[in-house]
N, C-alpha and C positions, 0 to 999 in steps of 0.2 A: 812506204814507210809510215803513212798516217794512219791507213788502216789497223796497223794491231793497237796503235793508241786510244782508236776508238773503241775496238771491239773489246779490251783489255777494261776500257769505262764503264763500255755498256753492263760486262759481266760484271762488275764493281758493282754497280748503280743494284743490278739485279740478286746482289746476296745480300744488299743492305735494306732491300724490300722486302728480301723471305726472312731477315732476321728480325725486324718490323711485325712484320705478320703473324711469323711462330714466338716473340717475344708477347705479342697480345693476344693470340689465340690461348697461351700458357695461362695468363693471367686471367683470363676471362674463364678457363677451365678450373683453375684452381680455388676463384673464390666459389663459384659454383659448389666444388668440394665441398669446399668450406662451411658452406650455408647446410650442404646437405649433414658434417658431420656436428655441427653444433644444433641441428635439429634431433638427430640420434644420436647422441653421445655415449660413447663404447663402440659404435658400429663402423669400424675406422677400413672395412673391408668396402664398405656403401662410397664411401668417400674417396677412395681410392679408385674403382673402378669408376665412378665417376668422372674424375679427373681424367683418367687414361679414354675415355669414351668421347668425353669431348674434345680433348684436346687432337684424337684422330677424327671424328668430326670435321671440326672447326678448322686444322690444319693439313689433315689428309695426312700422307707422310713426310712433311716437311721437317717435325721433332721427332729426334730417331733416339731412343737412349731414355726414356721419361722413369725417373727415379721421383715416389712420392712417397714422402713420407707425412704420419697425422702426429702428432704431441698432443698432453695435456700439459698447459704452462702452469702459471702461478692460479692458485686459485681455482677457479670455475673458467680459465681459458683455454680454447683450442686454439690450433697451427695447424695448419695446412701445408706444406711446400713441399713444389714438385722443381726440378731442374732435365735439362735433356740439354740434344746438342743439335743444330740447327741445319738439313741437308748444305754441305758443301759442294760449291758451283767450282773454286778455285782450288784445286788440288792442296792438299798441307793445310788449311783454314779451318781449325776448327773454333764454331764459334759457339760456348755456351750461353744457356739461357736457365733463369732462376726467375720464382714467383711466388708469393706467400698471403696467405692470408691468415687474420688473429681474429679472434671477437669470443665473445660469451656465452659458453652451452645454455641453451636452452632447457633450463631446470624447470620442474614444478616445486614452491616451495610450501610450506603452512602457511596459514595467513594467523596474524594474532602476535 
């Protein structure tokens, strides 16, 4: 009777690590992005496949579903955000994941 309490834990313990994991693989993929599309600004194909490159990389295939999208916000801003969904260990558990980055295109401007 103790046995599936445990074993029920242990798989618990272990989707809240891969969701740990692919929540900051995400993140770490998508500022990445980020830095690459505010260094080329327009080239939101660079950015994108970047994202999706590290983030299997960095998480293998733990983020299955990776939906990225580039913006220009207000002004001279980029965004970056990608989202996916996290391999499920517990059948029915679907767990998503979001991650964004914002910062300033790299313009060249006049000087004067």
């Amino acid at each position: 009777m103790l046995f599936p309490a445990v074993l029920l834990t242990i798989i618990a313990a272990l989707q809240v690590a891969l969701y740990g994991l692919s929540a900051h693989a995400l993140q770490l993929a998508v500022s990445e992005g980020g830095a690459r599309a505010r260094a080329q600004p327009g080239d939101t194909a660079a950015a994108v496949s970047t994202v999706q490159g590290d983030v299997s990389l960095l998480a293998g295939g733990m983020v299955q579903n990776i939906d990225v999208r580039v913006s220009g916000g207000q002004g001279d801003n980029l965004t970056v955000a990608a989202s996916g969904y996290v391999v499920s260990l517990i059948p029915g558990i679907h767990l998503r994941i979001e991650a964004s980055s914002t910062g300033p295109a790299q313009l060249f401007r006049a000087s004067g």
